[in-house]
Every structure is written in C-alpha cells, then in structure tokens.
FITOR-311246 format. One line per field, with one value per atom (N, C-alpha, C, O): residue in three letters; x, y, z; atom name. Coordinates in Angstrom, 3 decimals. Layout:
<sites>
resn: [ALA ...]
x: [X ...]
y: [Y ...]
z: [Z ...]
name: [CA ...]
</sites>
This chain:
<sites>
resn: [UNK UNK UNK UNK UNK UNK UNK UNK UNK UNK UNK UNK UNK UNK UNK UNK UNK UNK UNK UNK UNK UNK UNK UNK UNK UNK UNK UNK UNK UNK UNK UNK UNK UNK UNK UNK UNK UNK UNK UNK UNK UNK UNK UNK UNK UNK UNK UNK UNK UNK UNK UNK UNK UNK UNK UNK UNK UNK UNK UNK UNK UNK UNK UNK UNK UNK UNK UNK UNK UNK UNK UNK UNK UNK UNK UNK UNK UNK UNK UNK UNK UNK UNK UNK UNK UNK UNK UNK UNK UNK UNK UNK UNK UNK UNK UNK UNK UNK UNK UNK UNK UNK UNK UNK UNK UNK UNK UNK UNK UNK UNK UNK UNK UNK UNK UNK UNK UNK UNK UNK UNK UNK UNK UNK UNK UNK UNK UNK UNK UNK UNK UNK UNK UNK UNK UNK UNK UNK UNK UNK UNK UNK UNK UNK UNK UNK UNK UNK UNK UNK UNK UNK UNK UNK UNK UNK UNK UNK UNK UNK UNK UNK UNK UNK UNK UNK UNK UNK UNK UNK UNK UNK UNK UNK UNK UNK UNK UNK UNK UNK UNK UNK UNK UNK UNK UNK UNK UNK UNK UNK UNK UNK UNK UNK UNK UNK UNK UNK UNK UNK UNK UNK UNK UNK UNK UNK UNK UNK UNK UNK UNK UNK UNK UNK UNK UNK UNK UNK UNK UNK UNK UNK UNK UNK UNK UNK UNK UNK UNK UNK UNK UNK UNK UNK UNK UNK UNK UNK UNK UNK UNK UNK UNK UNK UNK UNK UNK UNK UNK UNK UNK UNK UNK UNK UNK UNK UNK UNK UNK UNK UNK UNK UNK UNK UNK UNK UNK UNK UNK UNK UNK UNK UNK UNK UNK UNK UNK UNK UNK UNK UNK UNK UNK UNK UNK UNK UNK UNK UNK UNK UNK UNK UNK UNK UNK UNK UNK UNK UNK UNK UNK UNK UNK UNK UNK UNK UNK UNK UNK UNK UNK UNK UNK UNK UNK UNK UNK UNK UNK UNK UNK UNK UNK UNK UNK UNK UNK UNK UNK UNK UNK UNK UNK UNK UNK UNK UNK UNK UNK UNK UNK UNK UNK UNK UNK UNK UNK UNK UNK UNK UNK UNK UNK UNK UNK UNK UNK UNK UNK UNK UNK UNK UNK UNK UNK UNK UNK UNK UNK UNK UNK UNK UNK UNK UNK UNK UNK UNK UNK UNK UNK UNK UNK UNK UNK UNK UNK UNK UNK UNK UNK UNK UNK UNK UNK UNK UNK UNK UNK UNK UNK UNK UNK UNK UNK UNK UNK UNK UNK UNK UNK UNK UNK UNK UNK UNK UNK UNK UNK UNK UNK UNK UNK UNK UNK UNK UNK UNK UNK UNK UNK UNK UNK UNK UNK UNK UNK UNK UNK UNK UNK UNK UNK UNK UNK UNK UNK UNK UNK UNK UNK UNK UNK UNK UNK UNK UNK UNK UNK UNK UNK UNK UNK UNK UNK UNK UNK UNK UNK UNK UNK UNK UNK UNK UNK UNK UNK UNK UNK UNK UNK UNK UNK UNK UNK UNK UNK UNK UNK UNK UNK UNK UNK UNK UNK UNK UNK UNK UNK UNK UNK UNK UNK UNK UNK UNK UNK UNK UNK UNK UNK UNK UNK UNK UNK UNK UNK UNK UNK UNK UNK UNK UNK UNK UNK UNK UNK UNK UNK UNK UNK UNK UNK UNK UNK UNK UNK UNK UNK UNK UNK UNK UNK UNK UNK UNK UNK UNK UNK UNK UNK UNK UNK UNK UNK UNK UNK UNK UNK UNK UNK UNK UNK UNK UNK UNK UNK UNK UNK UNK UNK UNK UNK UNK UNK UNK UNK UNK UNK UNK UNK UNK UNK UNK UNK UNK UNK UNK UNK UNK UNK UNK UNK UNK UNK UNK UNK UNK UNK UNK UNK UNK UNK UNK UNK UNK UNK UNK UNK UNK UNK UNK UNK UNK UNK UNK UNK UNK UNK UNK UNK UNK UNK UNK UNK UNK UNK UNK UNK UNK UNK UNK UNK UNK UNK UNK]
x: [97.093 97.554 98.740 98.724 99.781 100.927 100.174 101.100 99.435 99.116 97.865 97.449 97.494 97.042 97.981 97.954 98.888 99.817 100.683 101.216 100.917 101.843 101.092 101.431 100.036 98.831 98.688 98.211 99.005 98.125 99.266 100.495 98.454 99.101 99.289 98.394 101.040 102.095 102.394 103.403 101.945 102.446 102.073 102.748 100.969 100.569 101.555 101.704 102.368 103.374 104.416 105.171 104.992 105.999 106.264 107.283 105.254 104.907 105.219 105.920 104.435 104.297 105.708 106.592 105.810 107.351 107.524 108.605 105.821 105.763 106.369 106.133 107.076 107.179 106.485 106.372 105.689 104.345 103.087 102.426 103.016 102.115 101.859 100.842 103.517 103.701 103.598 103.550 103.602 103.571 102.535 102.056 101.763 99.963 99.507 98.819 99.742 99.376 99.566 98.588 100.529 101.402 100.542 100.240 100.254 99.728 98.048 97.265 97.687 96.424 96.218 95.444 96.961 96.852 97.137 96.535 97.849 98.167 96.838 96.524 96.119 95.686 94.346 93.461 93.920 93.110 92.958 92.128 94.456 94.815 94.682 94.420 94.881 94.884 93.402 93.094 92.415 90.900 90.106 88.997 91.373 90.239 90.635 89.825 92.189 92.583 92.810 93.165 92.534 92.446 91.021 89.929 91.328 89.593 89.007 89.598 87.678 86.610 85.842 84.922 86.461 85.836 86.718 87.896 86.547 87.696 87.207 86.147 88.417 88.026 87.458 87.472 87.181 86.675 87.649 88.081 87.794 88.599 87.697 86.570 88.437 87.940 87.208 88.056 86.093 85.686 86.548 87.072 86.591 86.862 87.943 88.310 88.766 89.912 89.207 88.032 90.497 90.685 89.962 88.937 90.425 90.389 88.788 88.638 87.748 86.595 85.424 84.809 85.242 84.164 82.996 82.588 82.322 80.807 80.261 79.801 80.130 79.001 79.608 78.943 80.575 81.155 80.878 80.384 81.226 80.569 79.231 78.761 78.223 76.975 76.513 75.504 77.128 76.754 77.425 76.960 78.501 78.834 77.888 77.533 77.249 76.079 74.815 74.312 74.598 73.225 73.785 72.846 74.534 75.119 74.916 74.261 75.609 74.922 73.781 73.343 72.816 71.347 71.199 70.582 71.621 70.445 70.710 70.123 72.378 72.864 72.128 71.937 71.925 71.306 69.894 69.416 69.320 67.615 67.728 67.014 68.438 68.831 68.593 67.921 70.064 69.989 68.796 68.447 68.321 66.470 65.294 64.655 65.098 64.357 64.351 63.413 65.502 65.615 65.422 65.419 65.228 64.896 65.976 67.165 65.012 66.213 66.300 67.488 65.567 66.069 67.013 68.038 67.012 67.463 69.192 70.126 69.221 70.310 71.150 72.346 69.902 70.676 71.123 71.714 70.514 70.710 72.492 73.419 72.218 73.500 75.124 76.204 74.761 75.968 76.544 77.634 74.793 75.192 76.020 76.795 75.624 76.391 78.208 79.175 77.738 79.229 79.990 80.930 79.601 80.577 80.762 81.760 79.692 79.688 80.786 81.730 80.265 81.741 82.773 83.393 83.051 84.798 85.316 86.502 84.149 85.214 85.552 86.429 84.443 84.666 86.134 87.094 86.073 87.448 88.584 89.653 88.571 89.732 90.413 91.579 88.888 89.232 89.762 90.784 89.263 89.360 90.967 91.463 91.469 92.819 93.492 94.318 93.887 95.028 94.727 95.442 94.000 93.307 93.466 93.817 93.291 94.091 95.619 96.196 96.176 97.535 98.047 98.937 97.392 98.245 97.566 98.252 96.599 95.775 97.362 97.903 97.619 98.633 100.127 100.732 100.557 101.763 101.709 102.600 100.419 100.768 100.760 101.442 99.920 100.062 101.181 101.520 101.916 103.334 103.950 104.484 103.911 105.414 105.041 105.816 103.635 103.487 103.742 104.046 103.731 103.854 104.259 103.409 105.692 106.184 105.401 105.129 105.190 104.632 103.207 103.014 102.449 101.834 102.517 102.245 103.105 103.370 102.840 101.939 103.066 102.742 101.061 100.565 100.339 99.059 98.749 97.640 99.414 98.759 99.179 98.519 100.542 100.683 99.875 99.492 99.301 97.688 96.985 96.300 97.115 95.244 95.286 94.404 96.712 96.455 96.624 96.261 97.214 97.299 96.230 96.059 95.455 94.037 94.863 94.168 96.058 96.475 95.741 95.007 95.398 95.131 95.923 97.125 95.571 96.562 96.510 97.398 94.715 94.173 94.548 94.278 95.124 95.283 93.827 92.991 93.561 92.328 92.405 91.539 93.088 93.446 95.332 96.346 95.118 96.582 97.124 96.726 98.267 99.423 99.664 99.287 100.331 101.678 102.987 102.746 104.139 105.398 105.663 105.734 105.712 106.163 104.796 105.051 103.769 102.803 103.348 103.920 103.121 103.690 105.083 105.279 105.954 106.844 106.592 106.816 106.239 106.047 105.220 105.444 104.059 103.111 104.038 104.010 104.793 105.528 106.241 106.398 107.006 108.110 107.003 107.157 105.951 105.373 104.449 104.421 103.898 103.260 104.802 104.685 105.782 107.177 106.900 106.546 106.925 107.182 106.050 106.289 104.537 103.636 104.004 103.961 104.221 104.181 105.983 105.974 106.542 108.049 107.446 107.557 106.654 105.798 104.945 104.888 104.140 103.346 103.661 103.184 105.027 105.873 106.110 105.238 107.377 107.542 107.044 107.659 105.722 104.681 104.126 103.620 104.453 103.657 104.999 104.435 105.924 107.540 107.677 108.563 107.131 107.341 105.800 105.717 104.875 103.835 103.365 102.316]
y: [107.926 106.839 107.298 107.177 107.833 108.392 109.432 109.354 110.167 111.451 110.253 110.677 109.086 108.213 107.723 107.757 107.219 106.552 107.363 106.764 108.861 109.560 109.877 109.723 110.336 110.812 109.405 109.631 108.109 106.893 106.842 106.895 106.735 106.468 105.160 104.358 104.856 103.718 103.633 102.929 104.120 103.970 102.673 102.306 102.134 101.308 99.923 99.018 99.925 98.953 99.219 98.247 100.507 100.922 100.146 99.481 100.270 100.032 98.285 97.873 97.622 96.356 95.326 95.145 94.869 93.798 92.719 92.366 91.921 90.836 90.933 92.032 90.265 90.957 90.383 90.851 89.271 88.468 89.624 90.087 89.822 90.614 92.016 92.542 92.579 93.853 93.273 93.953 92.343 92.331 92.052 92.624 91.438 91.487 92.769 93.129 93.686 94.940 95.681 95.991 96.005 96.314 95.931 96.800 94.597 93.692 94.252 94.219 94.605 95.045 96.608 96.939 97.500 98.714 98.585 99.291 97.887 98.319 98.070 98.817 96.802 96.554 97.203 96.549 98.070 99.068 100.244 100.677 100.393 101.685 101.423 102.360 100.067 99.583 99.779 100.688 99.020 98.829 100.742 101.089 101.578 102.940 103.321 104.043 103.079 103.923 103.266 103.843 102.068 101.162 101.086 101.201 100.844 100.831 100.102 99.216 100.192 99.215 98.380 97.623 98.674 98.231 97.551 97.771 96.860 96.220 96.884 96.733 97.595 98.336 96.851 95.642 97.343 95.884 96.077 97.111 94.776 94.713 94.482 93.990 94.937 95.680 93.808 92.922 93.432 92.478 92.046 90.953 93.409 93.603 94.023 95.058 93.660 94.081 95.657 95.968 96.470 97.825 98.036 98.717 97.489 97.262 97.011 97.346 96.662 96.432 97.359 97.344 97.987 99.080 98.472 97.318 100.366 99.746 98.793 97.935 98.633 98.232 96.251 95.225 96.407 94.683 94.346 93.310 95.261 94.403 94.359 93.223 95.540 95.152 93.972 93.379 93.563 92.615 91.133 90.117 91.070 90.361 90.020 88.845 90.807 91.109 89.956 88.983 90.404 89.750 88.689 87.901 88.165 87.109 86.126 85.090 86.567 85.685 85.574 84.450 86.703 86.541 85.767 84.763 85.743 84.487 82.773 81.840 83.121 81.452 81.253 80.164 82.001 81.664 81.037 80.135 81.397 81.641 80.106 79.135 80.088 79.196 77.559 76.672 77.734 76.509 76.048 74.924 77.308 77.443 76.728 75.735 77.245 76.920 75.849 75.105 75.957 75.355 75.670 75.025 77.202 77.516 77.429 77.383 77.401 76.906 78.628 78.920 79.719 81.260 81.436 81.992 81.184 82.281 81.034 81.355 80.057 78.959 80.056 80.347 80.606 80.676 82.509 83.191 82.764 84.113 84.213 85.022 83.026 82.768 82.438 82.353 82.318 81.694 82.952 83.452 83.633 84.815 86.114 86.816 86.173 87.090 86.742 87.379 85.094 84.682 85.247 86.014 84.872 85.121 86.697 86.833 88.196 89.106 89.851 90.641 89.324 89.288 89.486 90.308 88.036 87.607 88.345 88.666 88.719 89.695 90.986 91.575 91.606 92.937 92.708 93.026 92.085 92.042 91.644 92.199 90.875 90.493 92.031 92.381 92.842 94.254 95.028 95.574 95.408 96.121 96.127 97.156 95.119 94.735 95.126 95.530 95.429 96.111 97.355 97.789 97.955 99.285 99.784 100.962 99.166 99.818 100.140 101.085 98.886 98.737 100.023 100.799 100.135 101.172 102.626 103.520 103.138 104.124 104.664 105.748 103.245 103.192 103.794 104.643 103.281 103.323 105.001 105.680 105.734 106.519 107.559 108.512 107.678 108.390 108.413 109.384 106.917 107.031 108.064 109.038 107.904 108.526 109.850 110.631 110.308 112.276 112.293 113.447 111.733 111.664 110.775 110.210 110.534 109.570 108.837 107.695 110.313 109.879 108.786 107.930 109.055 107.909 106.438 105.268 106.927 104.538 104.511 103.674 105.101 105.195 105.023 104.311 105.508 105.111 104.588 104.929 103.669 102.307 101.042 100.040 101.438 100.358 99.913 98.746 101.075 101.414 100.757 99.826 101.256 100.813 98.777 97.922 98.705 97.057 96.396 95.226 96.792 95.888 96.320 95.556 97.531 97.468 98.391 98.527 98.943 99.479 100.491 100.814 101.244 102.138 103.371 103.590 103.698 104.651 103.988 103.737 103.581 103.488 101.777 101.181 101.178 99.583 99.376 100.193 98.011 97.427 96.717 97.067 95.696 94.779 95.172 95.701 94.871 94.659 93.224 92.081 93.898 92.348 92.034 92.883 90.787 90.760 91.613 92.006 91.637 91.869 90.632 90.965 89.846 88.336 88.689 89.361 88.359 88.428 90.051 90.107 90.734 92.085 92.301 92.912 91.331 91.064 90.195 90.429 89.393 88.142 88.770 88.679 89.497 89.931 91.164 91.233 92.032 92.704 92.595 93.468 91.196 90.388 90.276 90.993 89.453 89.159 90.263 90.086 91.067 92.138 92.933 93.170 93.272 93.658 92.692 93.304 91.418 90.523 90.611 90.633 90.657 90.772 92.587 92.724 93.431 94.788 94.424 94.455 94.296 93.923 93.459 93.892 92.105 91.819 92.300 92.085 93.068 94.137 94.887 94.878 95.889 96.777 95.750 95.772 94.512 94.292 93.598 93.413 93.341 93.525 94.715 94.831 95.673 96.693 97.082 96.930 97.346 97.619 96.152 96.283 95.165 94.362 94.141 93.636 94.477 94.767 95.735 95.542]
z: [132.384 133.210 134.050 135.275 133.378 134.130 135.168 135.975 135.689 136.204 137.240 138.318 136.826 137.994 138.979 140.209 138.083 138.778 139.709 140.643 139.538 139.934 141.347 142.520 140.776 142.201 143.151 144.263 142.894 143.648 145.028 145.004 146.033 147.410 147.059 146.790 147.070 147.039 148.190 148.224 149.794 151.038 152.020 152.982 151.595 152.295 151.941 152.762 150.210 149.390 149.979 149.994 150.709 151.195 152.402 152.581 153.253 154.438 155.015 155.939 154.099 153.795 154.315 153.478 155.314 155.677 154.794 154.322 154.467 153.373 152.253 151.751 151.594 150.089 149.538 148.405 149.750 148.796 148.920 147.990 149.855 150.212 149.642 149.190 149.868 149.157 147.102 146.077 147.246 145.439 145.394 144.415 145.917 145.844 145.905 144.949 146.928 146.816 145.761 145.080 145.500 144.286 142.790 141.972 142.639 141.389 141.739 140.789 142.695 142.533 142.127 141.229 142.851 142.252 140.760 139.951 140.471 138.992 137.976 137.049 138.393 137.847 138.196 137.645 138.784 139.157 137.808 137.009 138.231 137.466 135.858 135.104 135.372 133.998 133.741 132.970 134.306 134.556 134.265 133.859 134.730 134.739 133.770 133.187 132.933 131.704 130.203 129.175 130.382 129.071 128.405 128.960 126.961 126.517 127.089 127.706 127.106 127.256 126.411 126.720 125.034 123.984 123.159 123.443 122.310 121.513 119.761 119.155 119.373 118.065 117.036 117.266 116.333 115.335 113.929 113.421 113.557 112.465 111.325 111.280 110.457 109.269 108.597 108.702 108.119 107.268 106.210 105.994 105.443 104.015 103.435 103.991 102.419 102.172 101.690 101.497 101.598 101.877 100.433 100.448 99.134 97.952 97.686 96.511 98.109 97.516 97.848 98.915 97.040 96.907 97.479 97.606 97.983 98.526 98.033 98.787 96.407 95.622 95.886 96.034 95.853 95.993 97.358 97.803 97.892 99.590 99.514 99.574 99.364 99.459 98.597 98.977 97.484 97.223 97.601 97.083 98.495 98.944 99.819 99.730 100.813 101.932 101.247 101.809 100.082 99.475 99.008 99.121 98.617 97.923 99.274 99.155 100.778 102.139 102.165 102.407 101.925 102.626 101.642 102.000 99.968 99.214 98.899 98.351 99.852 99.983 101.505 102.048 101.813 103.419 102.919 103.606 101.953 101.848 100.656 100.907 99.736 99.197 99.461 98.935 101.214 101.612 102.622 102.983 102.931 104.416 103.142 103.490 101.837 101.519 100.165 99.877 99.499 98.472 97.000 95.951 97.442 95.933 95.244 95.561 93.526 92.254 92.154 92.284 91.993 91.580 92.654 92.259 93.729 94.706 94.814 95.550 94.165 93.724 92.669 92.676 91.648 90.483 90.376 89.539 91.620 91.871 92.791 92.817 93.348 94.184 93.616 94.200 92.375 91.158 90.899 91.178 89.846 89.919 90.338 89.688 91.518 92.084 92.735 93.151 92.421 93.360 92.003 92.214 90.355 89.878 89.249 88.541 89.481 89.380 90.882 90.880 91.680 92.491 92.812 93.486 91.867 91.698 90.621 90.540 89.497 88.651 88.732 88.101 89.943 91.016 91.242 90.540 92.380 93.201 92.294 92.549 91.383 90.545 89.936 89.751 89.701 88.780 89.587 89.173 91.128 91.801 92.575 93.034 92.600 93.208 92.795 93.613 91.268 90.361 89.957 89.054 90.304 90.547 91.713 91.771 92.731 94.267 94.349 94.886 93.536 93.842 92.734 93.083 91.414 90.912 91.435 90.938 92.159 92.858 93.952 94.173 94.383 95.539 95.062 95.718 93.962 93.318 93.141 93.651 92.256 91.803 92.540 92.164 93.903 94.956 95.858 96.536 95.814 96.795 95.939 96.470 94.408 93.779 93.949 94.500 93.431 93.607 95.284 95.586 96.048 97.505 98.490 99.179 98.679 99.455 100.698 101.070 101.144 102.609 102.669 103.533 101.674 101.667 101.397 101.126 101.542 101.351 102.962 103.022 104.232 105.420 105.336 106.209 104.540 104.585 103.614 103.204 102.872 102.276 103.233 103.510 103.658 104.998 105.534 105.450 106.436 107.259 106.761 107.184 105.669 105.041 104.566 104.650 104.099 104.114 105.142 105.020 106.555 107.569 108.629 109.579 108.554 108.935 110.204 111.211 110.259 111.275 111.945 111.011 112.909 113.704 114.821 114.674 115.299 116.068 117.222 118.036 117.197 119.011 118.849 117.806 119.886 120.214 120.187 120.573 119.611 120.080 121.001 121.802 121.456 123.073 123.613 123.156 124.152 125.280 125.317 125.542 124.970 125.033 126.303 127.111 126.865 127.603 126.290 125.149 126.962 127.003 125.387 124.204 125.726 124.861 123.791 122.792 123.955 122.601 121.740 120.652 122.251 121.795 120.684 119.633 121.688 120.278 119.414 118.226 119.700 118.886 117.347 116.140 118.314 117.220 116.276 115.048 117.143 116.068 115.210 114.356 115.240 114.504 113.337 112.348 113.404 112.524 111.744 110.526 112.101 111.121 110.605 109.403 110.974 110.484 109.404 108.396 109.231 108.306 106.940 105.733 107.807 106.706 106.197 104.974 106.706 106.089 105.156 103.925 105.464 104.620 102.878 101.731 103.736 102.418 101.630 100.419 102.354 101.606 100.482 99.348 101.269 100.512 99.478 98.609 99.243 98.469 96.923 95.873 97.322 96.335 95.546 94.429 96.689 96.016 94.695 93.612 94.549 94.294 93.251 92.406 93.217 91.959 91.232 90.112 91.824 90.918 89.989 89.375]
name: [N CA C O N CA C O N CA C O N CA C O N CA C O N CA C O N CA C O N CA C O N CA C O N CA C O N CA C O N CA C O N CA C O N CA C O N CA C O N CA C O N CA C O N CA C O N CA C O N CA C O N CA C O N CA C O N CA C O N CA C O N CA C O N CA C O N CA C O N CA C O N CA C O N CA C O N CA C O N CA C O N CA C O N CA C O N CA C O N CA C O N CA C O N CA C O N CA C O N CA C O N CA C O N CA C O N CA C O N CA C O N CA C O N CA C O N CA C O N CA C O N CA C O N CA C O N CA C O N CA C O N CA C O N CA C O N CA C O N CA C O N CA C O N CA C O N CA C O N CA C O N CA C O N CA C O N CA C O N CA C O N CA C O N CA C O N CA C O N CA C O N CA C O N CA C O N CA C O N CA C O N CA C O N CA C O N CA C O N CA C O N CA C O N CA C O N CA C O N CA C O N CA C O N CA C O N CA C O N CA C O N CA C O N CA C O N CA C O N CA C O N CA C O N CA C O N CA C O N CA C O N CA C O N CA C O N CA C O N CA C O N CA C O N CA C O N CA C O N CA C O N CA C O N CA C O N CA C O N CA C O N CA C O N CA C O N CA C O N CA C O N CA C O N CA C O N CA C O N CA C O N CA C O N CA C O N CA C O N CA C O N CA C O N CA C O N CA C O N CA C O N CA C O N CA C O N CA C O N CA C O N CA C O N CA C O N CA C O N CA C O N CA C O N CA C O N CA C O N CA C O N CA C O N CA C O N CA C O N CA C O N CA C O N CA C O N CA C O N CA C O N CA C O N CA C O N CA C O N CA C O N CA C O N CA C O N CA C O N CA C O N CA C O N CA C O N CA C O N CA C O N CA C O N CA C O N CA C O N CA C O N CA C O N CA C O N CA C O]
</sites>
C-alpha cells in the first residue's frame, strides 16, 4: 500500500483551487488505493471454542443434523438419539475445559512465551485483520478485547 501510494500521481489534488473538490479527489484515490490492497475476503471466525476436540464437534455436527431430522419428521429414535448425544456432549466439553486450561498452565510455566499463544488461541486472534475499522470502532474494539484478554489471563492465574 505504501509503494501505491508513494507511486500515485497526487497532481491533479495539487492542482485543484476547490477544496471540496480537491477532498473529493483526494477521498477517491484513497479509496481506490484501499479497494486494490485490502482483503477481499473476510477471514471466518472460529465456531468452536479452542478447547473441544474433533470428536466433540463432529458430534456436535450430528447432534444438528438429528435435531434437524427429529423436528422434519418426528421421530421418537432420532428424539432419543438427540438427548443422547446432547448429554454425551456436555460431559465432553465439561471434561475438556479443565484439560485445556491445565495443557495451558503447564506449557506457559516450561515456556513463558506461550501465554502469547493461549491469548491467540482463546480470543480467536490472527495476524491477518479480517474487516477494517473506522479510527473510533478500532478503539472502542481494542478497549474491549484488552478487557476480555485481562480477563482471560486472570482466570487462567486463579484456576
């Protein structure tokens, strides 16, 4: 983006006597230049907490298709298949949660630097942005993940 911007003929903005005019000009190159070097895609956020193994999501997966099939057709198995799994499940994830968190603990202490990637891994962070702020959402949003990661940490440190 910098090496667009540096190369883009700004002479015609120079030129310009209007200053509405010159900021229209101005507000359009930029937004040219945003259009050729910003993603085009929006990364996707993660479904699933970080914490639940293949085997709990895939059956989270089937646990939809047989409440889906359940309420389409009415069956009493695919009812009692649906209990089932809701409560094979819940005792996944109940197990799996205090098993991440001490996975987490015992890797920060042989290695500090990971607390930096359990951060990551519970606030779903990335390197690459998935959308673009304004200025104001940008902080706003940083105040507040500052707040949920503050919280994070201090769970992890009294659990």
């Amino acid at each position: 983006m910098y090496e667009i911007m540096s190369t883009n003929d700004w002479s015609d903005i120079y030129q310009c006597m209007d200053p509405n005019a010159a900021t229209e000009m101005l507000q359009q190159s930029l937004y040219r230049i945003f259009e050729r070097t910003e993603p085009k895609k929006i990364i996707p956020t993660r479904r699933f907490p970080p914490w639940y193994s293949l085997d709990t999501i895939n059956k989270i997966k089937e646990k939809e298709r047989v409440h889906k099939n359940s309420k389409r057709y009415g069956d009493e198995a695919s009812r009692t298949r649906f209990d089932s799994l809701r409560r094979t499940i819940k005792t996944q994830a109940d197990n799996e949660y205090p098993n991440f968190i001490l996975a987490a603990k015992s890797n920060i202490l042989s290695d500090p630097s990971q607390l930096w990637n359990f951060i990551h891994s519970i606030k779903g962070i990335s390197r690459l942005p998935g959308t673009y702020h304004t200025i104001a959402n940008a902080a706003a949003d940083g105040l507040r993940r500052y707040d949920e990661v503050e919280n994070a940490v201090w769970w992890l440190l009294v659990v």
